[in-house]
C-alpha positions, 0 to 999 in steps of 0.5 A, a space after each residue: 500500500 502506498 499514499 497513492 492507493 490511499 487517496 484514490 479509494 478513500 474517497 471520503 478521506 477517512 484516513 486523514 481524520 484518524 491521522 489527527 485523532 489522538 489530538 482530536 482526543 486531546 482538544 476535546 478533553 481540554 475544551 469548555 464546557 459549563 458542567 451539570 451540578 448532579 449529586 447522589 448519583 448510583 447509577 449511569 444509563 448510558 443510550 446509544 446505537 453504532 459508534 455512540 454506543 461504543 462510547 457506552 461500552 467504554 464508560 462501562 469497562 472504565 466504571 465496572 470496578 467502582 460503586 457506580 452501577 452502569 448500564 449500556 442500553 442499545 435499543 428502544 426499551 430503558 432499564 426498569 431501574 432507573 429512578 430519581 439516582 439515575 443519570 441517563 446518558 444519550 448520545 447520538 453523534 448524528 442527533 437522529 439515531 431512532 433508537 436513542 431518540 425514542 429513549 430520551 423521550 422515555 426518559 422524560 417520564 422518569 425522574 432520572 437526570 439526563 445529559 444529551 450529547 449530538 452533533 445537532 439534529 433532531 435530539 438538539 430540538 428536543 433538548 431545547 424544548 425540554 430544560 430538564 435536558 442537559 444538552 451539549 452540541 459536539 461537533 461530528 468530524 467526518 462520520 459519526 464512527 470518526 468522531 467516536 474520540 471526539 464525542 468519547 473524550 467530550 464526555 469525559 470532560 463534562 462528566 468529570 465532577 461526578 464520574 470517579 475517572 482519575 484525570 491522571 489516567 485520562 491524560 496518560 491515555 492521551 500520551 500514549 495515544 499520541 505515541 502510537 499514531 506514529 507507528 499506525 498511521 498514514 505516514 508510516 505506510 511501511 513493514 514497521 506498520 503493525 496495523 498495516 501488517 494485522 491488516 495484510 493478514 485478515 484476508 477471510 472471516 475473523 473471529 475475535 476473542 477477548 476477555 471480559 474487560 476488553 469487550 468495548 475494543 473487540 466490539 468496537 473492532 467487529 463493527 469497524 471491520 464490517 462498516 469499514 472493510 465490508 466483511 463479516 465478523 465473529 466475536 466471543 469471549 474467551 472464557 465462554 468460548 471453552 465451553 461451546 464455541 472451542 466445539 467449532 475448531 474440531 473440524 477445516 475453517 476458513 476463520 482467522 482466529 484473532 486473540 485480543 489479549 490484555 497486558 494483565 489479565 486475570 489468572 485464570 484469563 491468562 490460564 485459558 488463553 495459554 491452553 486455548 492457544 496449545 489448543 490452535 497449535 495442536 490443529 496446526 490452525 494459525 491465529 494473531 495476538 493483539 495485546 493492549 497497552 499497559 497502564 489504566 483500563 482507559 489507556 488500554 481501550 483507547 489505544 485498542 480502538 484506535 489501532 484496531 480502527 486504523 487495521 479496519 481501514 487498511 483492510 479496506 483500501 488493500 481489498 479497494 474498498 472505499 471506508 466510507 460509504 454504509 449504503 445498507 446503513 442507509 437503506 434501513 434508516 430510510 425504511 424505518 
């Protein structure tokens, strides 16, 4: 691959966005906002389909060790938990996501509080009918699944005050964001590329498996390769996996196993990967190893987005495939 190729299937320019995330990522961290006053808060809604659900995966992972309850809601249907504790998180980098859009309506019946965030669009309107909304305009860059570490790291800023992430692991995750742009990104076009290198490898369906705590990433990963690169896709939790999934493997597959490994795994985690991997080499079946960074559970997702994003990219332009365009996407909207 060579810039070339790069500018003549990516169309859209895709590429040039995810060249200046990491610094995306810092100026939305370092931007203004006048902050909602919340107290007494156990639990956090976060409402979102596609790439703004992505954010709430990330903020769950991040939450799920600390006394705030979280839950992720990917639908038209709010938890029956929710009460007058509850934050309700909606975000729609479009403003017009139906499902998200039908929740936050919902949520005005509660007694919950409520932080919308969008580009704009309809969810604006609501919000500026309805002063028990919380609303922040974000702007989206390129496509809502381009703008995820905008709209990611806006949040962590204007959640701050009352979601106990340390500013200490946001800003490492900042610095080692910005070291691994220099070796993934499009001015590293080389063999010393390694996302360049994953995507070489994924030439047939590949089947990603994770452990519980990197969900967010093998997630966020599946669906960047399917809108992106036009493929499909397998996900599975390692631990599951050896109790169903493993079955598979006993006979010929064309499927690429692909192991999201993190650097500190839980024991028995890194107990079952070792056998899972023996497992692989007994049937002479090939797999790649992607192991996070070191450092906060922030560091570790951000970092496994943004280079697993940039493999989905790659993957497209050597099967030239323009990354932009979702016209399926598009087609359901349409028919909603």
């Amino acid at each position: 691959m060579n810039l070339e190729d790069l500018d003549k299937i990516d169309s859209k320019k895709m590429c040039q966005v995810y060249d200046r995330w990491h610094n995306i990522a810092k100026q939305s961290y370092e931007q203004e906002f006048s902050r909602p006053d919340f107290k007494d808060i156990d639990h956090v809604v976060f409402v979102g389909m596609g790439g703004s659900g992505t954010i709430g995966d990330i903020f769950s992972a991040i939450l799920s060790k600390n006394d705030i309850h979280t839950s992720v809601m990917k639908g038209y249907l709010l938890p029956k938990t929710v009460d007058s504790n509850t934050l309700i998180v909606a975000t729609s980098i479009s403003g017009n996501t139906n499902e998200t859009l039908t929740v936050l309506e919902e949520s005005l019946k509660t007694d919950a509080r409520i932080v919308a965030i969008s580009s704009g669009g309809i969810m604006e309107e609501i919000a500026s009918k309805n002063n028990t909304i919380s609303y922040f305009k974000i702007a989206q860059t390129h496509s809502p699944r381009a703008s995820l570490f905008g709209f990611l790291y806006s949040t962590l800023n204007i959640l701050q005050e009352f979601i106990p992430i340390e500013k200490s692991s946001v800003l490492e995750s900042l610095s080692q964001l910005e070291i691994l742009q220099k070796q993934i990104s499009s001015a590293n076009l080389t063999d010393k590329n390694p996302a360049l290198e994953l995507a070489k490898w994924i030439d047939n369906i590949p089947i990603i498996y994770y452990p519980a705590g990197l969900r967010s990433a093998a997630i966020r990963f599946k669906n960047s390769l399917q809108e992106n690169a036009k493929i499909h896709v397998i996900t599975e939790d390692v631990i599951e996996a050896c109790h169903n999934g493993i079955v598979a493997w006993e006979k010929p597959s064309n499927l690429k196993p692909l192991l999201i490994e993190g650097m500190d795994d839980y024991i028995k985690t890194r107990e079952r990967w070792s056998i899972l991997k023996e497992f692989f080499q007994s049937k002479n079946i090939g797999y790649k190893e992607v192991f996070s960074n070191e450092g906060s559970i922030l560091t570790k997702l951000v970092c496994l987005v943004y280079y697993l994003d940039y493999v989905s990219i790659y993957r497209a332009i050597l099967s030239k495939i323009d990354p932009s365009p979702v016209t399926s996407i598009e087609y359901i909207k349409k028919n909603l």
